[in-house]
C-alpha positions as CSV (number, residue, x, y, z in Angstrom):
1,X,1.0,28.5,-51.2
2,X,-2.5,28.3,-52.8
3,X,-4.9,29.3,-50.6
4,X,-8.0,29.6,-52.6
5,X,-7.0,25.7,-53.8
6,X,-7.3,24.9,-50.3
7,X,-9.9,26.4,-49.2
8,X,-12.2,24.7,-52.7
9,X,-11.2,21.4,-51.7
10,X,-12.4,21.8,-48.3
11,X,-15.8,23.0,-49.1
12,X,-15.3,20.3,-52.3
13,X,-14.8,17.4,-49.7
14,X,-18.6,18.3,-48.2
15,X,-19.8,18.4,-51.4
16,X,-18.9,15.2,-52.2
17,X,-20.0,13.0,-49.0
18,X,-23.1,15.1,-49.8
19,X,-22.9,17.4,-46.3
20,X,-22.7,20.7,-47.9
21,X,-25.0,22.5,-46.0
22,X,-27.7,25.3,-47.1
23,X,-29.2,27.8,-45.0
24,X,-33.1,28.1,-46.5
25,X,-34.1,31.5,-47.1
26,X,-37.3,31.7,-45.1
27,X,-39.6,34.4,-43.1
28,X,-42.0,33.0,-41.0
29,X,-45.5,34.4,-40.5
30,X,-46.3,36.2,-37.4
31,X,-49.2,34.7,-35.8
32,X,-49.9,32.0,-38.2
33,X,-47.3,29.8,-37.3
34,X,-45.6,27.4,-38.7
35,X,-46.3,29.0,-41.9
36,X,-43.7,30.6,-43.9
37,X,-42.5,31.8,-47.2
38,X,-40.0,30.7,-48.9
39,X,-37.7,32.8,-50.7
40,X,-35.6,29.9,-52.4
41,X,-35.3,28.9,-56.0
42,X,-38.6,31.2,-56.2
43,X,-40.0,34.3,-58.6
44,X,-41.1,35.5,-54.8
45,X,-42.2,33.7,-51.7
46,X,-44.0,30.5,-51.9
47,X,-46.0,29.7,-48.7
48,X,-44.1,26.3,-47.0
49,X,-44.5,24.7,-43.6
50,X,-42.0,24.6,-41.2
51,X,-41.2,20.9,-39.5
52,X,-37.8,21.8,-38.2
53,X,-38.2,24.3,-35.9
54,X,-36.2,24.7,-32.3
55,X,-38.9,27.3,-31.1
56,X,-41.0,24.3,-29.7
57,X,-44.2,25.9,-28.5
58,X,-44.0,29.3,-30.8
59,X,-43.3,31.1,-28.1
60,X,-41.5,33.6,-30.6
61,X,-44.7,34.2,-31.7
62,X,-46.6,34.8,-28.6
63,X,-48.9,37.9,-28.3
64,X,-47.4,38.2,-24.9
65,X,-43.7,38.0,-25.8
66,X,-43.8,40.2,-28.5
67,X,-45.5,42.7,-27.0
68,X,-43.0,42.9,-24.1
69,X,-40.7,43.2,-26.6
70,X,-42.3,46.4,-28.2
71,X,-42.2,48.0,-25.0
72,X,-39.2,47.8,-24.0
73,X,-38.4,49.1,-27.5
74,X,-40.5,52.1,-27.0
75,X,-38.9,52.3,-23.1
76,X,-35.3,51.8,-23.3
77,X,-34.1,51.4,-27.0
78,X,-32.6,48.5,-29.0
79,X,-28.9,47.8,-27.9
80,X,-27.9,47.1,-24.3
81,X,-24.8,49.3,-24.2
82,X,-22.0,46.9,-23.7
83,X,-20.7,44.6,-21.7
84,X,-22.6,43.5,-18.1
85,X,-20.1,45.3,-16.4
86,X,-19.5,48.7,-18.3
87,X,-23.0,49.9,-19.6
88,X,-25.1,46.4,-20.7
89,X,-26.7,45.6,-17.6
90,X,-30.2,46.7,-17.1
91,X,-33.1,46.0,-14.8
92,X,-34.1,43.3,-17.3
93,X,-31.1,41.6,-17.1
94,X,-31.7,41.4,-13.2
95,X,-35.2,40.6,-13.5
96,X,-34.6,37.9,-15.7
97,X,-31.7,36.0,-13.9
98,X,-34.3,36.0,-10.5
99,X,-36.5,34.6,-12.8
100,X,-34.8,31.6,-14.2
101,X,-33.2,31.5,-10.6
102,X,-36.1,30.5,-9.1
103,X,-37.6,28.5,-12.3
104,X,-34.5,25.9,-11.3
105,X,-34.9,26.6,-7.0
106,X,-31.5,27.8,-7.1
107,X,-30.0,30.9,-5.6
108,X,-28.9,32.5,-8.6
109,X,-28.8,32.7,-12.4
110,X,-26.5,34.3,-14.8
111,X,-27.2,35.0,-18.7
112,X,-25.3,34.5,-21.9
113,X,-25.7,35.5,-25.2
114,X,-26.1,31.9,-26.5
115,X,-27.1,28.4,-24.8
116,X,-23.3,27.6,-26.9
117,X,-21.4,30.6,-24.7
118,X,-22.7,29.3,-21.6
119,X,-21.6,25.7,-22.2
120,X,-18.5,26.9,-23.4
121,X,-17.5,29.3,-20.8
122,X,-19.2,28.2,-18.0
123,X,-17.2,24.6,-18.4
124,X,-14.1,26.0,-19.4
125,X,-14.0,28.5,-16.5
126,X,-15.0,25.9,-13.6
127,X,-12.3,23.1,-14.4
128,X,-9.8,25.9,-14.9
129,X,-10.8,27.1,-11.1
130,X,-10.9,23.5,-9.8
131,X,-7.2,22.6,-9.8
132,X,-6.6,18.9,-11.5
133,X,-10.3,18.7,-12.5
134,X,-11.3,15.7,-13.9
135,X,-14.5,15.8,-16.4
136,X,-16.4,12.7,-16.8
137,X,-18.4,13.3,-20.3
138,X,-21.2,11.4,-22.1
139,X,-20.4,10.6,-25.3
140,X,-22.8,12.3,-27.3
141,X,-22.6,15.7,-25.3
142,X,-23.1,18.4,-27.7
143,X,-20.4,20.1,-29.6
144,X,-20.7,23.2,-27.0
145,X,-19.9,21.6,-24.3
146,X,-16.6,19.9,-25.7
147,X,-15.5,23.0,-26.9
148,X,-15.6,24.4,-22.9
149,X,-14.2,21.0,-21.8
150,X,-11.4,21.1,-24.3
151,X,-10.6,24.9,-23.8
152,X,-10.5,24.1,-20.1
153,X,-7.3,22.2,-20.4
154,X,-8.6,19.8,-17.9
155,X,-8.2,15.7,-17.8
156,X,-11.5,14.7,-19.9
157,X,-12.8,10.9,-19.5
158,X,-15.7,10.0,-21.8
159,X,-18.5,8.0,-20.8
160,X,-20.6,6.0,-22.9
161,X,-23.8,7.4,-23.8
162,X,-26.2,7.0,-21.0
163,X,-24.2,4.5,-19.1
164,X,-23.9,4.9,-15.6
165,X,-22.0,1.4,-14.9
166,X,-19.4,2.4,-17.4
167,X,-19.7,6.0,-15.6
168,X,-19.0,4.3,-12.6
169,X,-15.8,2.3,-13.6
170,X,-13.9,6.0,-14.3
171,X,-15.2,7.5,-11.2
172,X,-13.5,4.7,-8.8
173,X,-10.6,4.4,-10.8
174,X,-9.7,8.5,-10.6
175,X,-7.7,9.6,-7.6
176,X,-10.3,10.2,-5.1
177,X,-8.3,13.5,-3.9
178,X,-9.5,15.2,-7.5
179,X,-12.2,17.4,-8.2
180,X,-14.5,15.8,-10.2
181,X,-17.4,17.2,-12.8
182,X,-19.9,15.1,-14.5
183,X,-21.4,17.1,-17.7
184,X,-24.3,15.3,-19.3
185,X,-27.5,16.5,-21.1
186,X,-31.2,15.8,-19.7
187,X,-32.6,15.5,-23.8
188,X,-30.4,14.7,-26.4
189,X,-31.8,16.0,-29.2
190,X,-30.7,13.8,-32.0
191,X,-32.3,10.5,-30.4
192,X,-34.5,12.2,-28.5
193,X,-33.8,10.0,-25.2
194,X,-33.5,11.3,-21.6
195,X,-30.1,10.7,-19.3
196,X,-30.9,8.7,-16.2
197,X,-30.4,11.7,-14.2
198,X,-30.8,10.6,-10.5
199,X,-28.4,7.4,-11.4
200,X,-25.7,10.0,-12.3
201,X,-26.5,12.2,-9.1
202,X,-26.4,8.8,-7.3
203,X,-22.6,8.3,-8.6
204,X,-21.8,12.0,-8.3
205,X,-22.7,11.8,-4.0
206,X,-21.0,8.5,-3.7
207,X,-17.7,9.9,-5.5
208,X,-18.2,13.5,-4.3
209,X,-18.3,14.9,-7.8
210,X,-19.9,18.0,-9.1
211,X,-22.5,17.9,-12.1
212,X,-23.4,19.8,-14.7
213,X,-26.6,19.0,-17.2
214,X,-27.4,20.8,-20.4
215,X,-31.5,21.5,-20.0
216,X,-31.3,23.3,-23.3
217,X,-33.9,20.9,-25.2
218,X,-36.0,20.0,-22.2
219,X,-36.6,23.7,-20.2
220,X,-40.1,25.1,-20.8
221,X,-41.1,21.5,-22.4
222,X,-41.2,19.6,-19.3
223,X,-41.5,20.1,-15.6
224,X,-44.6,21.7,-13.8
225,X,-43.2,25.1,-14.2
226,X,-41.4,24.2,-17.2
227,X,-38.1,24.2,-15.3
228,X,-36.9,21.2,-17.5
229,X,-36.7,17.2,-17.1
230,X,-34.9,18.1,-13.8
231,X,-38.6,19.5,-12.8
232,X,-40.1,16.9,-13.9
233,X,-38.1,14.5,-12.2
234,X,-37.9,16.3,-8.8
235,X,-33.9,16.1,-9.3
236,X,-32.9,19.8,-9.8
237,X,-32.1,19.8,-6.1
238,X,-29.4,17.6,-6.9
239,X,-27.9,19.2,-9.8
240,X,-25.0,21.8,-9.2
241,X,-25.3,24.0,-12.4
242,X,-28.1,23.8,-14.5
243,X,-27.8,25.6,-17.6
244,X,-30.4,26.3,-20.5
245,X,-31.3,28.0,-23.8
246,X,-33.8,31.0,-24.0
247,X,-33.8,30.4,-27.8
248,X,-35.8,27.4,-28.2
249,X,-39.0,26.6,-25.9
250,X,-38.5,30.2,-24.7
251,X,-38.7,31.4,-28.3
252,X,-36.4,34.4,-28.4
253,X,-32.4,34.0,-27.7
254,X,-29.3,33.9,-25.2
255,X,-28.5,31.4,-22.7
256,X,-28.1,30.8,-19.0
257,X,-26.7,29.3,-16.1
258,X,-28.5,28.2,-12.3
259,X,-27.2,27.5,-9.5
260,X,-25.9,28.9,-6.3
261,X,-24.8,32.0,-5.1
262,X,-21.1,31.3,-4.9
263,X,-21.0,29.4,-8.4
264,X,-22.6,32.0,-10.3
265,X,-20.0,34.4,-8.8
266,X,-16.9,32.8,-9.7
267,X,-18.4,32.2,-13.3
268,X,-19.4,35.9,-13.4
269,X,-16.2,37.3,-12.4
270,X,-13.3,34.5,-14.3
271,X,-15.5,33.6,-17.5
272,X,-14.0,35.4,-20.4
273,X,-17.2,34.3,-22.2
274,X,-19.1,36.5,-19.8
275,X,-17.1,39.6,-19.1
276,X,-16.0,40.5,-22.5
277,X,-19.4,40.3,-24.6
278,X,-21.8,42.4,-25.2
279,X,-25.2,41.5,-23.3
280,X,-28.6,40.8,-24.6
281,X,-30.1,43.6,-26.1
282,X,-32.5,44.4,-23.0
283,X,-35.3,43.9,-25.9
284,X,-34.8,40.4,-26.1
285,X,-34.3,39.6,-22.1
286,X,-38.3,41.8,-21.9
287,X,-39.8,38.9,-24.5
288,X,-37.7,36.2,-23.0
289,X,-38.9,37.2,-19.4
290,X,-42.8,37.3,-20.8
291,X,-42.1,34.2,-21.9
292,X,-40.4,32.7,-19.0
293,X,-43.2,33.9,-16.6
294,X,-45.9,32.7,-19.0
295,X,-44.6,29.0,-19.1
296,X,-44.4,29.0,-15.6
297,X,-48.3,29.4,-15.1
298,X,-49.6,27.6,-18.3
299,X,-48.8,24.0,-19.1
300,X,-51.1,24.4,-22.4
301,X,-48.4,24.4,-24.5
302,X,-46.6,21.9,-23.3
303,X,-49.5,19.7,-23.4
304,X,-50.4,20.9,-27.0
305,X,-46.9,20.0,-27.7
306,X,-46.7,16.2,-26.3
307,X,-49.6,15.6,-27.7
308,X,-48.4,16.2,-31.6
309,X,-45.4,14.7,-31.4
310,X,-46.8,12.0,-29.9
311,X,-49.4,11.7,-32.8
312,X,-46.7,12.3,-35.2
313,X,-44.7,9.4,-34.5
314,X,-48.1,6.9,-34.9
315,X,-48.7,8.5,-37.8
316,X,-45.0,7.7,-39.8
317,X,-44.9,4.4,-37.5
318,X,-48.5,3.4,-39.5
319,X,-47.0,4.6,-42.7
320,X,-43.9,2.0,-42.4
321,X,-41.7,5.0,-42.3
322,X,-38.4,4.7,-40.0
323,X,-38.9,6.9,-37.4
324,X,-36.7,6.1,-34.2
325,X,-38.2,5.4,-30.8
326,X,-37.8,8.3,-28.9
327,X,-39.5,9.1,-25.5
328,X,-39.4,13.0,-25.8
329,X,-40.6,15.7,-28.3
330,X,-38.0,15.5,-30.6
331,X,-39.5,12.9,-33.9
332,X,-36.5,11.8,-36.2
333,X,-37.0,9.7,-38.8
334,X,-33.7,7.5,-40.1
335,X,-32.5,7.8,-43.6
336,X,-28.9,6.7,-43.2
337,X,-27.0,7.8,-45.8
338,X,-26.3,12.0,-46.4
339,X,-27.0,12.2,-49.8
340,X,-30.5,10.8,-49.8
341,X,-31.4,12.6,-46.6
342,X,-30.4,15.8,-48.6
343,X,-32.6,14.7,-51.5
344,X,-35.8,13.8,-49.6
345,X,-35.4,17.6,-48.0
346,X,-34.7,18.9,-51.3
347,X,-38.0,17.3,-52.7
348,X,-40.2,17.9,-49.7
349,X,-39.2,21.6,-49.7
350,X,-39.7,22.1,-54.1
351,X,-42.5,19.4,-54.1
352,X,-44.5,19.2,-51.2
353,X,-43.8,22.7,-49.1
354,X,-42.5,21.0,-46.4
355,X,-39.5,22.8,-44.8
356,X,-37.0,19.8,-42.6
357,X,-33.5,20.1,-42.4
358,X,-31.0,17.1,-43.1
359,X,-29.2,16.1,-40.1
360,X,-25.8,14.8,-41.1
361,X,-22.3,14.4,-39.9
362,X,-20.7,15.9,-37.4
363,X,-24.2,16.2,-35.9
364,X,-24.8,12.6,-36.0
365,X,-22.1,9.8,-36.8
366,X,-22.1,8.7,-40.4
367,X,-24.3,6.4,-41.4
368,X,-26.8,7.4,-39.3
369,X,-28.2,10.7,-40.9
370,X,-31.8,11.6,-40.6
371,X,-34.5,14.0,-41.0
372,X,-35.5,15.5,-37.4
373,X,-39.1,17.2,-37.1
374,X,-40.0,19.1,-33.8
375,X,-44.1,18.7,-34.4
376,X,-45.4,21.5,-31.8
377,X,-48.6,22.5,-30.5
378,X,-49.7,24.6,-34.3
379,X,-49.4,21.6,-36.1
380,X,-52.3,20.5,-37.0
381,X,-53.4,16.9,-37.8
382,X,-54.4,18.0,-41.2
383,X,-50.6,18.9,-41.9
384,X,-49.3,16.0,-40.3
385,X,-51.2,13.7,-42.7
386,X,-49.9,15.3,-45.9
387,X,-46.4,15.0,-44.8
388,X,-47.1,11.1,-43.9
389,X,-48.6,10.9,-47.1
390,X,-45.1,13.1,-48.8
391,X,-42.9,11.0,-46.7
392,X,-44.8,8.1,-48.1
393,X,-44.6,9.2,-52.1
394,X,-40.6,10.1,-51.8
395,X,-39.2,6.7,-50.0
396,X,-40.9,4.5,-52.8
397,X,-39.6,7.1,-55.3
398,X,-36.4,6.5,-54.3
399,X,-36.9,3.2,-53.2
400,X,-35.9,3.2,-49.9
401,X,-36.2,0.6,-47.2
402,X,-39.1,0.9,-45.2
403,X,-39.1,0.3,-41.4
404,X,-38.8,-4.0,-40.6
């Protein structure tokens, strides 16, 4: 057995559908965001902007957030000791989960070191406590929370994306007797659309199912208090578990849970995901509570954010470029094929100092790769018009089709 031969051909096979993926080396610039250098292909850094970014409304970079961060440095170290239950739970950690608790106006919250972990082990915990569970999917769920549906070992049906008649048909056609969960996502991130959320609560009272939304794209981006689209459209109420990122508008890292008292519990004490990890360092859960709280009073960045993407998608729409129609933060502009989508970010990066990431299979489906840029509230209109005017150059470089 040759395992090095098989191991080449594996990594050979993404090289050749052109899905090979490179991590750019990068630092960002403290308080001049989004600036960066760029280590890359370079006798030192090169100065590059960043158009890919998940920390949405810099909160990483906040004066606030980072200075709870150096105090709780200077107060209690860098590591959190271990796991929640043997020495990694500190008066952060509590603070924190009250926090986000009542961000969502539930009773409870419970934190996990990634927005993938909580998916993962929250979903696989609850079906595994819900004898014959039944999970009702959407189709374009993210890869977290297929993993907890799969490792659950619980009956999955998948719904098409955003479809609450074809929802419907599965619900009334499962034994009524079954426990039923319904796991969508409020902002899908690839498309950038919203899930019809009080439809799906709508079907989950009339079939007496559970649900579960993924907030991780929309919390601190939408809402009054930034608690989410499930702020924003007065539905959190209806929602059993809410669960989130702290690593994207939040701008640090981990993830989360919300919901009530008695959930959180049995998630806390059966979810392997939970008990056996090490916790947040209590450095991180100090800027991620700054940064909670802050959100929760200002709606400045949010607004400062909405109002570039929103300005960034006229501007590539003028241009004739293909960006998709997209009612949320999230700007991606269609290439279609993998190889060219590496190319444009290959030349935008060398040429232009524009940092975006291809998005390519499995993210997307084939065929329908793209460049996605998350345009926040630093972004000046300045920047925005010389990558139109990049974009612009590179699709009749390569001649590429333009939007109809």
């Amino acid at each position: 057995m040759n395992y090095d031969k098989i191991f080449d051909a594996a990594i050979d096979r993404l090289h050749s559908e052109g899905r090979y993926r490179v991590f750019i080396d990068i630092l960002r610039n403290k308080g001049s965001y989004p600036n960066a250098r760029c280590f890359a292909g370079h006798n030192g850094p090169k100065d590059i902007t960043v158009w890919c970014s998940n920390d949405y409304l810099a909160m990483g970079q906040h004066p606030k957030v980072i200075a709870a961060m150096e105090e709780a440095l200077h107060d209690v170290g860098a590591g959190s000791g271990g796991t929640r239950n043997i020495g990694g739970n500190t008066h952060y950690h509590v603070e924190l989960e009250r926090e986000l608790a009542d961000l969502h106006g539930k009773d409870g919250a419970l934190l996990f070191t990634s927005g993938y972990v909580s998916n993962d082990a929250t979903l696989s915990t609850l079906a595994r406590v819900l004898p014959g569970c039944v999970i009702f999917s959407d189709e374009l769920n993210h890869a977290s929370m297929i993993a907890g549906i799969r490792n659950s070992g619980a009956q999955k049906q998948v719904f098409r994306h955003n479809d609450v008649e074809h929802l419907e048909q599965l619900l009334a056609a499962t034994d009524p007797d079954l426990p039923k969960l319904i796991a969508f996502e409020s902002v899908y991130s690839m498309d950038g659309d919203v899930a019809p959320i009080h439809a799906i609560c709508d079907l989950a009272d009339k079939y007496n199912a559970l649900t579960y939304i993924d907030e991780v794209h929309a919390v601190g981006m939408y809402g009054p208090r930034g608690g989410g689209i499930t702020d924003r459209d007065e539905a959190a109420h209806r929602i059993t578990i809410i669960e989130g990122t702290l690593g994207k508008a939040f701008g640090v890292m981990g993830g989360y849970i919300a919901a009530d008292n008695r959930i959180i519990d049995v998630i806390r004490s059966y979810a392997p995901g939970f008990i056996f990890t090490t916790s947040l360092s209590p450095v991180l859960v100090a800027g991620v509570l700054a940064s909670v709280r802050h959100l929760k009073a200002s709606s400045a960045e949010r607004e400062g954010q909405q109002a570039a993407a929103a300005m960034l998608k006229a501007k590539l729409a003028a241009a004739g470029l293909p960006v998709m129609p997209s009612t949320t933060h999230i700007v991606p502009l269609m290439v279609g094929d993998p190889v060219k989508a590496k190319k444009i970010s290959d030349v935008l990066l060398a040429e232009y100092g524009v940092y975006v990431q291809p998005i390519n299979f499995p993210t997307v489906p084939r065929g329908t790769e793209r460049l996605r840029f998350t345009p926040g509230p630093q972004h000046s209109e300045a920047m925005m018009d010389e990558l139109t005017k990049a974009l612009t150059e590179i699709w009749e470089r390569l001649d590429m089709r333009k939007a109809a």
